[in-house]
C-alpha positions as YAML, in Angstrom:
chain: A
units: angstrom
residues:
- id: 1
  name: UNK
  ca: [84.94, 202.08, -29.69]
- id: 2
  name: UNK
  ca: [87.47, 200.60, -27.02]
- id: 3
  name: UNK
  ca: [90.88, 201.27, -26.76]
- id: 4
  name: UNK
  ca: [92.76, 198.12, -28.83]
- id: 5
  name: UNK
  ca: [94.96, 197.82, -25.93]
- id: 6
  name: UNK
  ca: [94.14, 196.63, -22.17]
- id: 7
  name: UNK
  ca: [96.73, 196.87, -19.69]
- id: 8
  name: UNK
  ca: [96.79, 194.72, -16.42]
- id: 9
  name: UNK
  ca: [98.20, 195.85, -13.56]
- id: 10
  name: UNK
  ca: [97.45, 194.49, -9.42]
- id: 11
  name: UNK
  ca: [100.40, 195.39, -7.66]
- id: 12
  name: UNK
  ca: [100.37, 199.20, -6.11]
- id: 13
  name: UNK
  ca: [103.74, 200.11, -8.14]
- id: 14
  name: UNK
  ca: [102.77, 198.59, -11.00]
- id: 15
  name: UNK
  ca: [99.19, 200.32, -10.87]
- id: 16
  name: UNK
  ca: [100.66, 203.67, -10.14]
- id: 17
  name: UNK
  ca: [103.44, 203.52, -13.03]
- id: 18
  name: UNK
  ca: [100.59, 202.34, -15.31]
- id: 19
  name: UNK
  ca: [97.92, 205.38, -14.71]
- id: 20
  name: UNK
  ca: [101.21, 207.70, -14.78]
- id: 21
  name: UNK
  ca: [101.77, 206.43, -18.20]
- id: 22
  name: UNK
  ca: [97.55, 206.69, -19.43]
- id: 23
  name: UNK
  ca: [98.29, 210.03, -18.29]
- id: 24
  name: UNK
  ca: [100.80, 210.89, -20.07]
- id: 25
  name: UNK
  ca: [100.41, 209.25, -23.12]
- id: 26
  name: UNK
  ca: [96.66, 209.63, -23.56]
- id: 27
  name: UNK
  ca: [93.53, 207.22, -23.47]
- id: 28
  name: UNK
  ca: [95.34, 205.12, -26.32]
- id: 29
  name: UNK
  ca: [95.10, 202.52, -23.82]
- id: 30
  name: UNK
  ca: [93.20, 201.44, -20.99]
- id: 31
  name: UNK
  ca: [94.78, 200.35, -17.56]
- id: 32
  name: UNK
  ca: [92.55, 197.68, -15.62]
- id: 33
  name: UNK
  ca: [93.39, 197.92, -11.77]
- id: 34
  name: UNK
  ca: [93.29, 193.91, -10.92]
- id: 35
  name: UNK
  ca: [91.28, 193.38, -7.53]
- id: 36
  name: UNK
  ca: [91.23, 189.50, -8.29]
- id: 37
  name: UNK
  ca: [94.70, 187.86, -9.18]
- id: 38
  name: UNK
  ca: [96.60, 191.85, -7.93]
- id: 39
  name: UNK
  ca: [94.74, 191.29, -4.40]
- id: 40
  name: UNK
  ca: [97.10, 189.44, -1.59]
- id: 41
  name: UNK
  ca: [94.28, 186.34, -0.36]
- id: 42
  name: UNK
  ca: [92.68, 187.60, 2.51]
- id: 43
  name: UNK
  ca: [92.81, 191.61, 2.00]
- id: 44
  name: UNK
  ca: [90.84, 191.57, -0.83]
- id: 45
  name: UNK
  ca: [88.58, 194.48, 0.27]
- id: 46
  name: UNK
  ca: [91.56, 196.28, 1.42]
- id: 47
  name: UNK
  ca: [93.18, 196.49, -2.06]
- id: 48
  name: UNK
  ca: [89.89, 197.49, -3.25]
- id: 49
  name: UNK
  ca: [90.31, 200.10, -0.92]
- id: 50
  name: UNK
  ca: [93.61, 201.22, -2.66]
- id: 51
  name: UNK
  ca: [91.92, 200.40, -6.20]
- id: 52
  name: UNK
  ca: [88.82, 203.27, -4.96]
- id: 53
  name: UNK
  ca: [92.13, 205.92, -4.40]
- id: 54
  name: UNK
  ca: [93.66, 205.42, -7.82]
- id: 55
  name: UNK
  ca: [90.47, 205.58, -9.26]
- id: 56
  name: UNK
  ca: [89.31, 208.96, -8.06]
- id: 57
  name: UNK
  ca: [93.39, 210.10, -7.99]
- id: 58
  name: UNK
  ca: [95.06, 212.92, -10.33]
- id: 59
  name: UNK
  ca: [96.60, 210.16, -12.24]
- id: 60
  name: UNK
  ca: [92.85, 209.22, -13.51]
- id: 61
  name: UNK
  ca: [92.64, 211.96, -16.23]
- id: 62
  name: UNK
  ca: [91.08, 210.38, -19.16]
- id: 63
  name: UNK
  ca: [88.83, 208.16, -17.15]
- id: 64
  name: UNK
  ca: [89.92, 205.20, -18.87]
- id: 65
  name: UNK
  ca: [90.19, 202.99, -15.99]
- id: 66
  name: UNK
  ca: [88.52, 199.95, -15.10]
- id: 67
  name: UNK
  ca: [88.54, 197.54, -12.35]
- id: 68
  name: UNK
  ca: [88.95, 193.29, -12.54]
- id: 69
  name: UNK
  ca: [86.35, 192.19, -9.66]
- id: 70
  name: UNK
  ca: [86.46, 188.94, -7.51]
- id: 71
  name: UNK
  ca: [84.64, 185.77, -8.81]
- id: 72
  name: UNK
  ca: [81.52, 186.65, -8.27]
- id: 73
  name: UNK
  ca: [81.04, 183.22, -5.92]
- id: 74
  name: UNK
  ca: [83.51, 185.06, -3.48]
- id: 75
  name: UNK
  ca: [82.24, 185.53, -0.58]
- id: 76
  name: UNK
  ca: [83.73, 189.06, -0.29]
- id: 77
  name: UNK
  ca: [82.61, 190.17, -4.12]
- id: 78
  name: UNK
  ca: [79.37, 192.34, -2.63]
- id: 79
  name: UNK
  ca: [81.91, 194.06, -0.10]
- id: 80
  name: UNK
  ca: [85.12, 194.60, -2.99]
- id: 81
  name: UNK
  ca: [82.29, 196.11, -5.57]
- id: 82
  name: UNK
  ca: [80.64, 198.25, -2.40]
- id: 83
  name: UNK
  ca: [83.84, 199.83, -1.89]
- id: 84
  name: UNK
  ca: [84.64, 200.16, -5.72]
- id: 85
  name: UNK
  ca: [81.44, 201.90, -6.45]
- id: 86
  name: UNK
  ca: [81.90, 204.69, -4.06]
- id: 87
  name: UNK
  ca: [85.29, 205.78, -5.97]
- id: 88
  name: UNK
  ca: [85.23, 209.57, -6.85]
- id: 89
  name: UNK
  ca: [85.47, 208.20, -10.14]
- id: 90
  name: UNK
  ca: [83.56, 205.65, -11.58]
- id: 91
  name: UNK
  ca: [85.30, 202.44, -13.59]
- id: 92
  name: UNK
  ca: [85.26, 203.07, -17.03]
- id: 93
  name: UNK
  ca: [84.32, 199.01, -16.59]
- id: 94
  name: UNK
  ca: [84.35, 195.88, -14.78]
- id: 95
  name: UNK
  ca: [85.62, 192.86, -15.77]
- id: 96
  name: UNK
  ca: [84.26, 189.69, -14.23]
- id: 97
  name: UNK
  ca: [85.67, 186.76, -13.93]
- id: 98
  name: UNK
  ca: [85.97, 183.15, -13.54]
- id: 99
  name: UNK
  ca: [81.84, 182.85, -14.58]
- id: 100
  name: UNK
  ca: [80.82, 179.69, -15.21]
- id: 101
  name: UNK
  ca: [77.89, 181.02, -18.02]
- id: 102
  name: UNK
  ca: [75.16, 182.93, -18.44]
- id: 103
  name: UNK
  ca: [73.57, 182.70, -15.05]
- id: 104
  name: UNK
  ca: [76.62, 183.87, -13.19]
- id: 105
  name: UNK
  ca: [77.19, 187.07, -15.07]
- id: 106
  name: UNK
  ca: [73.32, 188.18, -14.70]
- id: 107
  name: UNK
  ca: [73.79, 187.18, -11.18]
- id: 108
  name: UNK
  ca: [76.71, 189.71, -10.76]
- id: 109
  name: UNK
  ca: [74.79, 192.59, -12.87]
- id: 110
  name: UNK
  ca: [72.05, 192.43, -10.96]
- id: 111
  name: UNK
  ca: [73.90, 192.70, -7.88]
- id: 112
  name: UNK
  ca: [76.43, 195.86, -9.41]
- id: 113
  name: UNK
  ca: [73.26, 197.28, -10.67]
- id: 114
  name: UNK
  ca: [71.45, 197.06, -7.44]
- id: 115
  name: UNK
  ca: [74.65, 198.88, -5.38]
- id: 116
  name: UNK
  ca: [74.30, 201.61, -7.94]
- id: 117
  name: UNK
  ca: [76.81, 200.31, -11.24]
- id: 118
  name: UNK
  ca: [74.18, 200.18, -13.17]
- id: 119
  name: UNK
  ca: [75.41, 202.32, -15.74]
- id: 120
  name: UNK
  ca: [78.88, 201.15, -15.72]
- id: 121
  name: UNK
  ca: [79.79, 198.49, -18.91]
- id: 122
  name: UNK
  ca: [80.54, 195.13, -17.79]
- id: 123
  name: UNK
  ca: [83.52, 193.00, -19.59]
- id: 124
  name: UNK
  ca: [83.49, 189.09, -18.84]
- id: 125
  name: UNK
  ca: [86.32, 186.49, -19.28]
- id: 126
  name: UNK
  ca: [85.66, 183.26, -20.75]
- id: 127
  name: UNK
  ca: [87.65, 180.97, -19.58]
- id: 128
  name: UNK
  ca: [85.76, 177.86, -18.14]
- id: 129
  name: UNK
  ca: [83.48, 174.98, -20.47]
- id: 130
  name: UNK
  ca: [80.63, 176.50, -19.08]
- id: 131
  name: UNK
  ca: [81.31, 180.15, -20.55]
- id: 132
  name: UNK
  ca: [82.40, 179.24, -23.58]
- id: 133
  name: UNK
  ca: [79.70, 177.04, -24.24]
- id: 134
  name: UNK
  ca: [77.22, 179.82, -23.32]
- id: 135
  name: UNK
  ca: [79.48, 182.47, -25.17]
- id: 136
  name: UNK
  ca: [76.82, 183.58, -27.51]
- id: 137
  name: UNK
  ca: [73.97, 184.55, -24.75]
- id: 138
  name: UNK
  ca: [77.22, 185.96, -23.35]
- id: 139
  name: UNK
  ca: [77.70, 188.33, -26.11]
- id: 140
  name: UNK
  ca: [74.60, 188.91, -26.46]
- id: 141
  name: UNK
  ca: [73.70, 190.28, -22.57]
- id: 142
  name: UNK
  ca: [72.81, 194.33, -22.89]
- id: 143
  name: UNK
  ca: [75.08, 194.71, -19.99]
- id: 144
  name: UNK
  ca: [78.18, 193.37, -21.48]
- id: 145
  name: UNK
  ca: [80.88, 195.43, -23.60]
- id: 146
  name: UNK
  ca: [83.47, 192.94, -24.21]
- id: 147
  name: UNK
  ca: [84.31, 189.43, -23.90]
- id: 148
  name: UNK
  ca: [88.23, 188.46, -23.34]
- id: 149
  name: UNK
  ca: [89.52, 184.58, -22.95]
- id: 150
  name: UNK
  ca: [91.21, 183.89, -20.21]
- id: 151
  name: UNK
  ca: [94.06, 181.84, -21.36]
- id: 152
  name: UNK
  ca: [95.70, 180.10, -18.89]
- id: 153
  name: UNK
  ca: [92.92, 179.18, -16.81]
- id: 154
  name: UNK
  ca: [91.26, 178.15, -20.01]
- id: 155
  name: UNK
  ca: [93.97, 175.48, -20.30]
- id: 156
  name: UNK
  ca: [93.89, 174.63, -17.10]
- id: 157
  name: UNK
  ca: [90.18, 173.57, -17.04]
- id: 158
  name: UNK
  ca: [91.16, 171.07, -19.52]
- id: 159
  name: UNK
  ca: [93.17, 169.25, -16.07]
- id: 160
  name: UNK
  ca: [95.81, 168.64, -18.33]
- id: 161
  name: UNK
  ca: [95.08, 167.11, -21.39]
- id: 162
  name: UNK
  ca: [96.02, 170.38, -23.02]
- id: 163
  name: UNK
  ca: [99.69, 170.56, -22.68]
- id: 164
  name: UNK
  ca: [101.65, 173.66, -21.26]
- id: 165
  name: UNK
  ca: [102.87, 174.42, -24.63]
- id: 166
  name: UNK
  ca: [99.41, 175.76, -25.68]
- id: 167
  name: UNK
  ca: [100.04, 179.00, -23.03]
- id: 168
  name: UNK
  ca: [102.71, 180.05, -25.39]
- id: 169
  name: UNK
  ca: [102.95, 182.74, -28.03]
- id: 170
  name: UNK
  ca: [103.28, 179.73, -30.43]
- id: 171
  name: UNK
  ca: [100.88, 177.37, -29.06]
- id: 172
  name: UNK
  ca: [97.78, 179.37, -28.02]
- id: 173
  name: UNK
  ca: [97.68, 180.19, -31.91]
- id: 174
  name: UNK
  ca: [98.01, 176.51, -32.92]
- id: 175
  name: UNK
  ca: [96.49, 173.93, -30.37]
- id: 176
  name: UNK
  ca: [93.11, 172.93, -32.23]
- id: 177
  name: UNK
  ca: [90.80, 173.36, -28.76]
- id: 178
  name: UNK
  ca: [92.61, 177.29, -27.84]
- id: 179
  name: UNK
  ca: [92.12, 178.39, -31.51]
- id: 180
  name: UNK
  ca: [88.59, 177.16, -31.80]
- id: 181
  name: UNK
  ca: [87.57, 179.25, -28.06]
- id: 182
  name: UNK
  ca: [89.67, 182.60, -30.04]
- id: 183
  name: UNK
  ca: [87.42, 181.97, -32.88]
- id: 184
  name: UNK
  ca: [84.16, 181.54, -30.76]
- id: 185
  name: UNK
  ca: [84.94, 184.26, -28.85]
- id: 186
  name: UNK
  ca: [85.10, 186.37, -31.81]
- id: 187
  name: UNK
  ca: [82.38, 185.50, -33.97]
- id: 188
  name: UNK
  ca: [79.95, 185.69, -30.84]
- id: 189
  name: UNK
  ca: [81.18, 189.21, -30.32]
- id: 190
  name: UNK
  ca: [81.07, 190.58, -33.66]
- id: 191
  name: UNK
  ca: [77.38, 188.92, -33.72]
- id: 192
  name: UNK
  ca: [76.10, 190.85, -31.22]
- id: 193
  name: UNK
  ca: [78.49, 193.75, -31.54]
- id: 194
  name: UNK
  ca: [80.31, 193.20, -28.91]
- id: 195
  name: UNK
  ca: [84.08, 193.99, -27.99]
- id: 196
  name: UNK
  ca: [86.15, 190.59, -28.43]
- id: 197
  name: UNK
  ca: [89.28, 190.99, -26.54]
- id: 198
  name: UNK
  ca: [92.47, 188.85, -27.16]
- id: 199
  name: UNK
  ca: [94.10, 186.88, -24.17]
- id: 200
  name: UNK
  ca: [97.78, 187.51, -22.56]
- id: 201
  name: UNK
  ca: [101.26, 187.03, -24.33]
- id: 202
  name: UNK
  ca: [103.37, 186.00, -20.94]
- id: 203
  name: UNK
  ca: [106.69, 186.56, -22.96]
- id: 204
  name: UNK
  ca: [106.36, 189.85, -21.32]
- id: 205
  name: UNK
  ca: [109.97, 190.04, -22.74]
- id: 206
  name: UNK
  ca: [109.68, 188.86, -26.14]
- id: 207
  name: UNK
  ca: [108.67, 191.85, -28.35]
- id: 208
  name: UNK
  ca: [108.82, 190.59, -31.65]
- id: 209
  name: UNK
  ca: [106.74, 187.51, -30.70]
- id: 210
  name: UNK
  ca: [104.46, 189.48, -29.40]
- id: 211
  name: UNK
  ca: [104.06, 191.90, -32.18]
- id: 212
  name: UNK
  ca: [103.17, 188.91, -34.41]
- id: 213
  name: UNK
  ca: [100.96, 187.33, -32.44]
- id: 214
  name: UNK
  ca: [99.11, 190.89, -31.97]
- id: 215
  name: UNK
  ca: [99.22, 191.06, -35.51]
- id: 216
  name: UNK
  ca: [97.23, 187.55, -35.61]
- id: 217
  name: UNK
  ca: [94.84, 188.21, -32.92]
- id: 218
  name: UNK
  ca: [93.59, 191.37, -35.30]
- id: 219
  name: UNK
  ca: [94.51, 189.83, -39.11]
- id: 220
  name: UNK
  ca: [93.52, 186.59, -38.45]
- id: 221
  name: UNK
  ca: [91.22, 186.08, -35.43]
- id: 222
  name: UNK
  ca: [89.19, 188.96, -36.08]
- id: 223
  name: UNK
  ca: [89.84, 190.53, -32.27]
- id: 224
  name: UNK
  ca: [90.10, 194.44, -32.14]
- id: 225
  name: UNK
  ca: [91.52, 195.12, -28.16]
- id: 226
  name: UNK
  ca: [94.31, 192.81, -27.15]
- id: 227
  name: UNK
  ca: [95.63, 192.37, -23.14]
- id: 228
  name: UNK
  ca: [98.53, 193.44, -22.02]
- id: 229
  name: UNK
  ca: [100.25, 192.56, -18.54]
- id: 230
  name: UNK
  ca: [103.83, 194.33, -18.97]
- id: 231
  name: UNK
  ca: [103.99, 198.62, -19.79]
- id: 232
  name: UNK
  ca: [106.47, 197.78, -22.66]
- id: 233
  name: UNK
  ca: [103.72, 195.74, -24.68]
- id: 234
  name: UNK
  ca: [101.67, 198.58, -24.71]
- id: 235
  name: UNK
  ca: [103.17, 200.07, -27.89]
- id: 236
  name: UNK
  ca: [103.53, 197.09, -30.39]
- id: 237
  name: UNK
  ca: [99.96, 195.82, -29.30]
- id: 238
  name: UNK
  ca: [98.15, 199.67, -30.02]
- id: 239
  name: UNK
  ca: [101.04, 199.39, -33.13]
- id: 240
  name: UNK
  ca: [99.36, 195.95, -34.41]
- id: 241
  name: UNK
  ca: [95.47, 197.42, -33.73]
- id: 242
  name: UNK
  ca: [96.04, 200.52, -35.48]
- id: 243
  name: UNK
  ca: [96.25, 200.75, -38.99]
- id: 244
  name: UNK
  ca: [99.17, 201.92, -40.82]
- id: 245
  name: UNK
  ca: [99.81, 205.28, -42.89]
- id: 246
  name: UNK
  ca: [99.36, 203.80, -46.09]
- id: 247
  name: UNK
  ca: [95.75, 202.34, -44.52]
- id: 248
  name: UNK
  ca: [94.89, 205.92, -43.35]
- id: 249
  name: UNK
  ca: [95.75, 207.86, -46.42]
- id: 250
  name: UNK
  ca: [93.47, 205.11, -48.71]
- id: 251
  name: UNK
  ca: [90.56, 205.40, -46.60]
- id: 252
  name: UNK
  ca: [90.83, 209.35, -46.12]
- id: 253
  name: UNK
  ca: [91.17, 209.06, -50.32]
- id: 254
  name: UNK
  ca: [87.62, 206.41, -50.61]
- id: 255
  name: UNK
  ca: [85.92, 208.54, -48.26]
- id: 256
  name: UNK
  ca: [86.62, 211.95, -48.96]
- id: 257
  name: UNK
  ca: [85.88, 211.13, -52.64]
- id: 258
  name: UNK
  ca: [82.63, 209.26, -51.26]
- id: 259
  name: UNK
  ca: [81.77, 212.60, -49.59]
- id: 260
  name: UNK
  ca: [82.12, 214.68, -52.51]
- id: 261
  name: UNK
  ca: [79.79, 211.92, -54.46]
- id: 262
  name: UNK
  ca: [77.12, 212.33, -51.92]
- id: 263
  name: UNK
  ca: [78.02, 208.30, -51.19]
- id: 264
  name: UNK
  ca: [77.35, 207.11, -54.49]
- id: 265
  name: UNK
  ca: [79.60, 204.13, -55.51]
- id: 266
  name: UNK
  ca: [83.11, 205.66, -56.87]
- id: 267
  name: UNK
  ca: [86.11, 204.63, -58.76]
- id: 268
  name: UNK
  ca: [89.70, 204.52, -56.77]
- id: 269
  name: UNK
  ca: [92.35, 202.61, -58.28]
- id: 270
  name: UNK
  ca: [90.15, 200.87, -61.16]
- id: 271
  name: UNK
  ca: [88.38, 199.42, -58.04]
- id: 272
  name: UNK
  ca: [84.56, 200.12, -56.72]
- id: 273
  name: UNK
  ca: [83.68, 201.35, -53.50]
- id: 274
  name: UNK
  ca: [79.95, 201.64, -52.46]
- id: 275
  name: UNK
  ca: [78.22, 201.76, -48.97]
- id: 276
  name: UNK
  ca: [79.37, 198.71, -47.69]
- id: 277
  name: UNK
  ca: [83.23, 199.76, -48.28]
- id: 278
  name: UNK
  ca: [82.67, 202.56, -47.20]
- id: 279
  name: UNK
  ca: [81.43, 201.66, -43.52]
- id: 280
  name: UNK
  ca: [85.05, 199.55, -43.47]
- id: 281
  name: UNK
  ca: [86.89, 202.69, -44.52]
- id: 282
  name: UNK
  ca: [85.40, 204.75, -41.63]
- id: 283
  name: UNK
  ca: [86.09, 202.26, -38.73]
- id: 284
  name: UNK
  ca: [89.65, 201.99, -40.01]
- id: 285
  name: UNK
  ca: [89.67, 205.90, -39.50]
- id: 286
  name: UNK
  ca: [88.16, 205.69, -36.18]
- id: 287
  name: UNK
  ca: [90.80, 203.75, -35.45]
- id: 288
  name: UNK
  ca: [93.44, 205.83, -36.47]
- id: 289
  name: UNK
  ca: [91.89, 208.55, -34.95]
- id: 290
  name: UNK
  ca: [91.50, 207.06, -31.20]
- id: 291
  name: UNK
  ca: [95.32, 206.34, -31.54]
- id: 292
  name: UNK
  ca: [96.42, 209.95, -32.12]
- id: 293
  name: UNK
  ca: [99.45, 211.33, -30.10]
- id: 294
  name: UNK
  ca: [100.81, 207.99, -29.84]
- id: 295
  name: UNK
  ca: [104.28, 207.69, -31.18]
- id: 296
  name: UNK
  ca: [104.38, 206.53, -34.97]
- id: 297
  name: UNK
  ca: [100.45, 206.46, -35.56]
- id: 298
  name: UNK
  ca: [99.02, 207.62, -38.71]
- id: 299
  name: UNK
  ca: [97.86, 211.18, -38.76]
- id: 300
  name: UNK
  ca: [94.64, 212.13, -39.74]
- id: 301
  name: UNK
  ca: [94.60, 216.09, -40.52]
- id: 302
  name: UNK
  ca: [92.85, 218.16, -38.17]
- id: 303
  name: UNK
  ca: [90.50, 219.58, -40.59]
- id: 304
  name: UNK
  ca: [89.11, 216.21, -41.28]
- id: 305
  name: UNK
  ca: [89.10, 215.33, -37.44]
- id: 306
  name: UNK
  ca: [87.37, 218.15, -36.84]
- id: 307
  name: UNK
  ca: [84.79, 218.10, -39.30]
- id: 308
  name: UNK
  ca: [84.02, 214.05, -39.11]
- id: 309
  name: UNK
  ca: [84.77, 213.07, -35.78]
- id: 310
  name: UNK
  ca: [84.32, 217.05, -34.02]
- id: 311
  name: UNK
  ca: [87.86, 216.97, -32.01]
- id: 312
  name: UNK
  ca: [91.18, 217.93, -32.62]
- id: 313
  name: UNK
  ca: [94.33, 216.54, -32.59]
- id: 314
  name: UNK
  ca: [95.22, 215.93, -28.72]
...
């Protein structure tokens, strides 16, 4: 299970203030160091450089820190994933973008896996016709952890007929052609069990718009990890992923009872729970589990932590 939140950062300050925070707040969220849109043109391999020294620095302690490669067309992608790769610390991931379908991602696999990634996850954006179109064999690739849609060059592909609007909190949730890629995205991902990872609100500003279209993105679309490109989103997006107390203590109730029925179907509430609730019940705890020590998540007692999931608190 991912972290529900993925924080961008490309810029050195930003990068630093981001891994300080991981640090200090725990692996509640991961921080991807951006070697593609973060990297000044023509120094690309030099801010990989920088990216190889934040990976293998102090600040790294969880190890929950992945890397956003070139396109994989670029003609210095072999020389930014070189450098990468020899990081005292491997990426947790790497995201690539800007891949036109199928083809392109094997085509950067085999190349990471032949300069020694090969056990590294890959993510993947879609955000081109070609990748969306292909999004299932996408999904489906043994190689790939999670698929994210890249919003805005999404709508730009469409070379305007999709207006500006539809980069929006309000109108990437509402334009017919943006909701339909959210809702490809997902359904290919939960197919193949797969990661599907919700796109950028760019009202970096605008908390409460964000926390409702977070809460969308996990109600509604069916994503479970959400971008973030600004440290104070960070909180209401791992707030809208996680569930809430009331969730916790009803699925520590189902299960604990389920436990002590050896998993036969029980009564809770005048409702039935069985197997198949059951399996819901536990991811929700997983969840709630993966977000302790942040501030204002559900607590799951340490006896029950240690006994199910074989960790305590943090």
């Amino acid at each position: 299970m991912l972290p529900v939140c993925d924080h961008y950062c490309g810029v050195e300050a930003r990068m630093r203030k981001s891994l300080a925070l991981q640090a200090e707040w725990g692996p509640v969220f991961d921080v991807t160091l951006d070697n593609e849109d973060g990297a000044p043109v023509g120094a690309e391999v030099e801010h990989a450089h920088l990216i190889a020294e934040l990976l293998g620095g102090s600040d790294n302690r969880w190890g929950r820190v992945g890397v956003r490669l070139l396109d994989a067309r670029h003609d210095r992608f072999t020389d930014v994933v070189q450098v990468v790769l020899k990081a005292r610390q491997a990426p947790a991931y790497l995201m690539i973008p800007k891949s036109q379908g199928l083809a392109d991602v094997e085509q950067a696999a085999q190349l990471i896996d032949r300069l020694g990634g090969s056990a590294i996850p890959l993510h993947a954006l879609v955000e081109t016709h070609g990748a969306l179109r292909e999004v299932h064999a996408l999904a489906a690739h043994p190689r790939i952890e999670s698929l994210s849609l890249g919003l805005m060059d999404f709508v730009s592909a469409h070379r305007g007929a999709i207006p500006q609007s539809a980069m929006g909190v309000v109108g990437q949730f509402s334009h017919p052609l943006v909701l339909r890629a959210k809702l490809e995205i997902a359904a290919a991902c939960h197919a193949h069990a797969k990661v599907p990872s919700h796109s950028v609100v760019t009202e970096f500003k605008d908390m409460a718009s964000l926390s409702q279209a977070a809460r969308r993105a996990a109600q509604e679309l069916g994503y479970t990890r959400m971008w973030s490109i600004h440290p104070d989103q960070i909180h209401p997006i791992v707030a809208a992923f996680t569930p809430s107390v009331d969730e916790v203590e009803q699925a520590l109730e189902i299960l604990l009872a389920a436990e002590a029925a050896h998993w036969a179907p029980v009564r809770h509430l005048d409702t039935l729970h069985d197997r198949a609730s059951y399996r819901y019940f536990w991811q929700r705890l997983q969840r709630a589990v993966a977000a302790t020590g942040l501030s204002g998540a559900a607590v799951v007692p340490p006896a029950v932590r240690q006994r199910w999931f074989g960790a305590p608190n943090r």
